[in-house]
MILUMBA-548200 format. One line per field, with one value per residue: residue number from 1; x, y, z of N, C-alpha, C, O, CB in turn. Coordinates in nm, 4 decimals. Atoms other than C-alpha are relative to their C-alpha. Glycine has a CB too. Layout:
N
seq: (NUM ...);
n.u: (X ...);
n.v: (Y ...);
n.w: (Z ...);
ca.u: (X ...);
ca.v: (Y ...);
ca.w: (Z ...);
c.u: (X ...);
c.v: (Y ...);
c.w: (Z ...);
o.u: (X ...);
o.v: (Y ...);
o.w: (Z ...);
cb.u: (X ...);
cb.v: (Y ...);
cb.w: (Z ...);
***
This chain:
74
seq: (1 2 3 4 5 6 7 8 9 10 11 12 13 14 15 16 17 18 19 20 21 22 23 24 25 26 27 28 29 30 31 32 33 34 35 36 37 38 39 40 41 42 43 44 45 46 47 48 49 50 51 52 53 54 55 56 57 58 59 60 61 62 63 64 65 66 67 68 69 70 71 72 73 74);
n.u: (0.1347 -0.0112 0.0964 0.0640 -0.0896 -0.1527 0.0262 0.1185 -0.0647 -0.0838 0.1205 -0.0010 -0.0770 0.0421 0.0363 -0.1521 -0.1123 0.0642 -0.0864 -0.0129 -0.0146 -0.0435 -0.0778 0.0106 -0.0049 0.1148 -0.0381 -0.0394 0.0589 -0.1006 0.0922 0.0138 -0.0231 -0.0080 0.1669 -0.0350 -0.1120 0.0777 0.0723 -0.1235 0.0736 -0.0566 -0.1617 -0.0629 0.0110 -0.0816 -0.1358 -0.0002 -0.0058 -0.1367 -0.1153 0.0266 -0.0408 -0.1372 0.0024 -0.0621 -0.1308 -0.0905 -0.0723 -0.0401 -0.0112 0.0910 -0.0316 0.1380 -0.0932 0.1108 -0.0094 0.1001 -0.0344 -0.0394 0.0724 0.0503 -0.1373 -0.0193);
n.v: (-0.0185 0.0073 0.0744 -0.0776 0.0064 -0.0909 -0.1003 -0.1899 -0.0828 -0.0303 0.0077 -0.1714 -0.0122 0.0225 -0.1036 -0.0967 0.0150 0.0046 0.0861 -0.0486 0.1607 0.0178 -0.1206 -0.0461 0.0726 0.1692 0.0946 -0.0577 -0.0790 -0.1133 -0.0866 -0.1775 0.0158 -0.1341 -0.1053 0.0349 -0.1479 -0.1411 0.0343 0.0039 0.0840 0.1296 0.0208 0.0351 0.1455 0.0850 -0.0398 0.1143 0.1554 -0.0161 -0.0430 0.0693 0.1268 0.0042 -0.0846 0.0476 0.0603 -0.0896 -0.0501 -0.1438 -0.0098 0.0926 -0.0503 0.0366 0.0010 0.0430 -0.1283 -0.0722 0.0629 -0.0919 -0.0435 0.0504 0.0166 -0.1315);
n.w: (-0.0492 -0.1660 -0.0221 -0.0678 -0.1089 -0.0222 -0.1301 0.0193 0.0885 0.1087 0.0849 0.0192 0.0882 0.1555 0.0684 0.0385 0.1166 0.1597 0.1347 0.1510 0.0691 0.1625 0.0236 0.1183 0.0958 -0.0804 -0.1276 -0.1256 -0.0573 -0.0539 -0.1205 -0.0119 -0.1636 -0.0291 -0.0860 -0.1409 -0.0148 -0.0177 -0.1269 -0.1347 -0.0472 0.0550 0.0110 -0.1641 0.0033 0.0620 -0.0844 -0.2071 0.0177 0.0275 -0.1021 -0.0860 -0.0364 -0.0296 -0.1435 -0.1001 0.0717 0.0047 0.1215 -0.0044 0.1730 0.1130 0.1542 0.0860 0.1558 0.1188 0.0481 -0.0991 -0.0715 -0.0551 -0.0516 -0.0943 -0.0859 -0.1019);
ca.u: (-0.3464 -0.4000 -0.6156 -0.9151 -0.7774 -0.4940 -0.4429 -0.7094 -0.6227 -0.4461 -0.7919 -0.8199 -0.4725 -0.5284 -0.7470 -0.5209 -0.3172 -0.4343 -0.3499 -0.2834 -0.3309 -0.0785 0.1404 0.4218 0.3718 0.0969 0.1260 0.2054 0.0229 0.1516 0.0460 0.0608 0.1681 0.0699 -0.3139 -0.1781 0.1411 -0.1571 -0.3447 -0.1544 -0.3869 -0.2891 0.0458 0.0930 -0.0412 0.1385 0.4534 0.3646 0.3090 0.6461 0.8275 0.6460 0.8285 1.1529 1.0606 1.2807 1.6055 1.7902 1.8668 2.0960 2.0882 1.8283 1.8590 1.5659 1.8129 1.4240 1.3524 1.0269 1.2067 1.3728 1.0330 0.9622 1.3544 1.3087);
ca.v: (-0.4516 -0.4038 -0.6626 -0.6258 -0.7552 -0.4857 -0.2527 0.0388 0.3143 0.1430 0.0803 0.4746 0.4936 0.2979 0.5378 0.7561 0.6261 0.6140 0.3364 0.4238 0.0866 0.0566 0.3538 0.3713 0.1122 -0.2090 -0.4223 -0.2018 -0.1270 0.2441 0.3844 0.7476 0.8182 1.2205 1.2742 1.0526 1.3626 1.6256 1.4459 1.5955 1.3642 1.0481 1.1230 1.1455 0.8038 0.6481 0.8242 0.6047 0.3045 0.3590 0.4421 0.2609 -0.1006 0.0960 0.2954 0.1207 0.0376 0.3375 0.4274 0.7299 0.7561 0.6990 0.7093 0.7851 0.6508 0.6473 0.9410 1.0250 0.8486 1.1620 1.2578 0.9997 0.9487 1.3139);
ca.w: (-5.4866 -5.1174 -4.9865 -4.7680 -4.4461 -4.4981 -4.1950 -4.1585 -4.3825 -4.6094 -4.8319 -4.8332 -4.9523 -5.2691 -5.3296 -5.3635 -5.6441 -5.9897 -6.2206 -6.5706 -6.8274 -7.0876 -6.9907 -7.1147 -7.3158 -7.3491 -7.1024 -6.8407 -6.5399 -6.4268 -6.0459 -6.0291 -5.6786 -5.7705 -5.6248 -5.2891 -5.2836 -5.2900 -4.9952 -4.6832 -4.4750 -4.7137 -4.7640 -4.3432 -4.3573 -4.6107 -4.4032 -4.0906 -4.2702 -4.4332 -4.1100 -3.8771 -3.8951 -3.8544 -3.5347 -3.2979 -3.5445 -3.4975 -3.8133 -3.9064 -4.2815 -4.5412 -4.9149 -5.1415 -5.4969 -5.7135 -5.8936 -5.6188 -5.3715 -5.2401 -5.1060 -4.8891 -4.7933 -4.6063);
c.u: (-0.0030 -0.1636 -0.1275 -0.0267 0.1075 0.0041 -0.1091 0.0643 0.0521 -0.1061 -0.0006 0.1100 -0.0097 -0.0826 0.0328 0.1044 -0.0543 0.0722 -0.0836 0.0135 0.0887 0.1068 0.1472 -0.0086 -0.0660 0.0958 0.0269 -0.1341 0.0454 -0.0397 0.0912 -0.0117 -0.0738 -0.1449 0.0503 0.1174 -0.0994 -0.0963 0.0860 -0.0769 0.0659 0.1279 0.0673 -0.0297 0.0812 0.1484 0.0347 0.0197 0.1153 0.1122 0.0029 0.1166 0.1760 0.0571 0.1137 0.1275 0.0961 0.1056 0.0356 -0.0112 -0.1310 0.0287 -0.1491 0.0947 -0.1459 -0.0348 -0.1165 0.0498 0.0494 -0.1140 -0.0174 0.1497 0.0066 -0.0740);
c.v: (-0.0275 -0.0796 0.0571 -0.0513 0.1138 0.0597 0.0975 0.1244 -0.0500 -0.0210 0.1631 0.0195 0.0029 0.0983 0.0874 0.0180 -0.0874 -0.0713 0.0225 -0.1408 0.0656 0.1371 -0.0647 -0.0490 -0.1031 -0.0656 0.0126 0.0986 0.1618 0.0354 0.1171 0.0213 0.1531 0.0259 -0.0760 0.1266 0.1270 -0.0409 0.0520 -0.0758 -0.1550 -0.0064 0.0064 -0.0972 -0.0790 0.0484 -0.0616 -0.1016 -0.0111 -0.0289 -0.0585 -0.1987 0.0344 0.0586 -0.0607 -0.0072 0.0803 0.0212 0.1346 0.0549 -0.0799 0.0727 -0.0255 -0.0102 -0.0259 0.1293 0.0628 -0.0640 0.1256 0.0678 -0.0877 -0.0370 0.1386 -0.0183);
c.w: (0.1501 0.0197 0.1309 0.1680 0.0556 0.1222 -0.0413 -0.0545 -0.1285 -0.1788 -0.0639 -0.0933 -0.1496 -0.0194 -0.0774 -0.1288 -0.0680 -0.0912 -0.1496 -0.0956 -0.0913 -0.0206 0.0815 -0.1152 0.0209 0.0561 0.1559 0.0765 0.0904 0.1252 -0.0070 0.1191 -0.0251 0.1155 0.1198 0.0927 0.0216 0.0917 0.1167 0.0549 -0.0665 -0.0127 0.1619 0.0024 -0.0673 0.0521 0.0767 -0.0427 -0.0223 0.1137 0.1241 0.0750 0.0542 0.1273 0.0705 -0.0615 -0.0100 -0.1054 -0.0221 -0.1100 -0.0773 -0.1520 -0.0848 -0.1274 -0.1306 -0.0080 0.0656 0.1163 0.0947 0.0812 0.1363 0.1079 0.1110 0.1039);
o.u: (0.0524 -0.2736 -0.1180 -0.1238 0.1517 -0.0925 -0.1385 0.1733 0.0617 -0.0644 0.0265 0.0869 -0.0134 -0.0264 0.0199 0.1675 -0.0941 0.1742 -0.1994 0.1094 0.0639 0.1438 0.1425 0.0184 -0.0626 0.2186 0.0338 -0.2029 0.1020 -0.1575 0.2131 -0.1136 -0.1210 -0.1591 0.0411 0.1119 -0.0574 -0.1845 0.1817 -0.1090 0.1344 0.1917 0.1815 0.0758 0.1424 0.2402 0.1469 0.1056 0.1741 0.2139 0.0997 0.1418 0.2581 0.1708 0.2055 0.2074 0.1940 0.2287 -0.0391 -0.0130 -0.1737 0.0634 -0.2225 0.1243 -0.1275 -0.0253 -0.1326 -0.0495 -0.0024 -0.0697 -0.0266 0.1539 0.0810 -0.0765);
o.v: (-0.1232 -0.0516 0.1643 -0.0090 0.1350 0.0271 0.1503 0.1533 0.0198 -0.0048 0.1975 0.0440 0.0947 0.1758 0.1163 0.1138 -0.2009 -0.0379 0.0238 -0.2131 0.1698 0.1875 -0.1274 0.0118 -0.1624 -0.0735 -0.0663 0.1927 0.1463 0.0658 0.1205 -0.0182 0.1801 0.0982 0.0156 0.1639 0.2261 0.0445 -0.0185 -0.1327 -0.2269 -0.1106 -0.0332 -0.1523 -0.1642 -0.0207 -0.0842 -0.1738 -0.0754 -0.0973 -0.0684 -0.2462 -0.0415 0.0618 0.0059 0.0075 0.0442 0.0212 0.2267 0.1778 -0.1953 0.1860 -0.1238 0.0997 -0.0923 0.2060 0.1786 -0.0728 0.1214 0.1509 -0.0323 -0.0576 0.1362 0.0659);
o.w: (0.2041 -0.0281 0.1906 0.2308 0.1686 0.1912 -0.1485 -0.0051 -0.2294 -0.2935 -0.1789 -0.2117 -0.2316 -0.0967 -0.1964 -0.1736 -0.0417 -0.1515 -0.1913 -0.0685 -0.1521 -0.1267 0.1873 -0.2188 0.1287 0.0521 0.2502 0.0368 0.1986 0.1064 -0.0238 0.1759 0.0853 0.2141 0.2015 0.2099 0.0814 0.1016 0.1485 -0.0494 0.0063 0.0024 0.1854 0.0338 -0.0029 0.0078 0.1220 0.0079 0.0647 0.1028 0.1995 0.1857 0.1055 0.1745 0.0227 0.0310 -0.0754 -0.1079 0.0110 -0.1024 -0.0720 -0.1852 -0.0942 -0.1743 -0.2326 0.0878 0.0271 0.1884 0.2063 0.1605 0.2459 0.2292 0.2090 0.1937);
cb.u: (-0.0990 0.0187 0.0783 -0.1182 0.0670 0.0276 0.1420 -0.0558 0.0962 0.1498 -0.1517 0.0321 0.0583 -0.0710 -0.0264 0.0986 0.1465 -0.0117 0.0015 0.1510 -0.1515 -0.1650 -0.0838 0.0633 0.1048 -0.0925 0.1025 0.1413 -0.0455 0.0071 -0.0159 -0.1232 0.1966 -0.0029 -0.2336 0.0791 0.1097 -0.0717 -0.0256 0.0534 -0.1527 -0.0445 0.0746 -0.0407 -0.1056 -0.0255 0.0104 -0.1618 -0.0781 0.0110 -0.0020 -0.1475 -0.0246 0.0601 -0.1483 -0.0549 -0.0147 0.0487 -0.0670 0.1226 0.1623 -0.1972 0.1462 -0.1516 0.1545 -0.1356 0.0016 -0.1698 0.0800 0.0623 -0.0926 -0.0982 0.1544 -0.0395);
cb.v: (-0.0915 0.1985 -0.1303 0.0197 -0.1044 0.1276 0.0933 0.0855 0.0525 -0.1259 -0.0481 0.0986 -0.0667 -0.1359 0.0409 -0.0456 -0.0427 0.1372 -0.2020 0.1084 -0.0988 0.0116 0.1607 0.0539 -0.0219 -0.1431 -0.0459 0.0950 -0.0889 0.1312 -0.0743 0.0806 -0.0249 0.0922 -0.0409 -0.1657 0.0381 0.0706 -0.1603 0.1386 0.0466 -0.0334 0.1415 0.0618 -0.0341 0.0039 0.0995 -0.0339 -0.0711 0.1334 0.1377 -0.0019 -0.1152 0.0579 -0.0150 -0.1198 -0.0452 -0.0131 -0.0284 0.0265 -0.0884 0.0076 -0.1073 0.1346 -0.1899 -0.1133 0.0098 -0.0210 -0.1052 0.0710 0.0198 -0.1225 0.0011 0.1403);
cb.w: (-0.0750 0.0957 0.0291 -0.0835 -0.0318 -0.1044 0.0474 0.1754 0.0631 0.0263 0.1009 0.1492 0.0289 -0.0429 0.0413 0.0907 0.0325 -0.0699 0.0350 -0.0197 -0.0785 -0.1269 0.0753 -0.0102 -0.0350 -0.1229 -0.0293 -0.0377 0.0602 -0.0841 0.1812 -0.0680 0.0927 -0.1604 -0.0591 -0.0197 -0.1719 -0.1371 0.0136 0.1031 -0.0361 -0.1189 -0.1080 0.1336 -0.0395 -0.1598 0.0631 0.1277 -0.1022 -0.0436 0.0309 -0.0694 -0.1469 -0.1003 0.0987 0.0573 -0.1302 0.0983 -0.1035 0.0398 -0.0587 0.0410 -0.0808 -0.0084 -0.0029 0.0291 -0.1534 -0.0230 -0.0538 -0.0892 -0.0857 -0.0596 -0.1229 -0.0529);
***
């Protein structure tokens, strides 16, 4: 849960992504990254936030190894 201090935007975000109770099984809370993937607007945001702390670190390689991970590793 993103608190309400968080940075600006990232309130919006949550929006964004839809928790599912009890999927796939009780007990489990699920987030559904999909309606934030069909925001181009939210999904350039959640890109920055992502990428932002690494601006400067000159990194050459990234690995998305999570089965939606490959999206945000590009």
């Amino acid at each position: 849960m993103v608190s309400r201090t968080a940075t600006p935007g990232a309130l919006e975000l949550q929006t964004l992504i839809r928790e599912v109770a009890d999927f796939p099984k009780p007990g489990i809370l699920f987030r559904d990254i999909t309606p934030l993937l069909g925001d181009p607007a939210g999904l350039s945001l959640a890109v920055e936030f992502l990428t932002q702390p690494y601006r400067d670190k000159h990194i050459d390689v990234v690995v998305g190894a999570e089965s939606r991970g490959f999206i945000f590793g590009t």
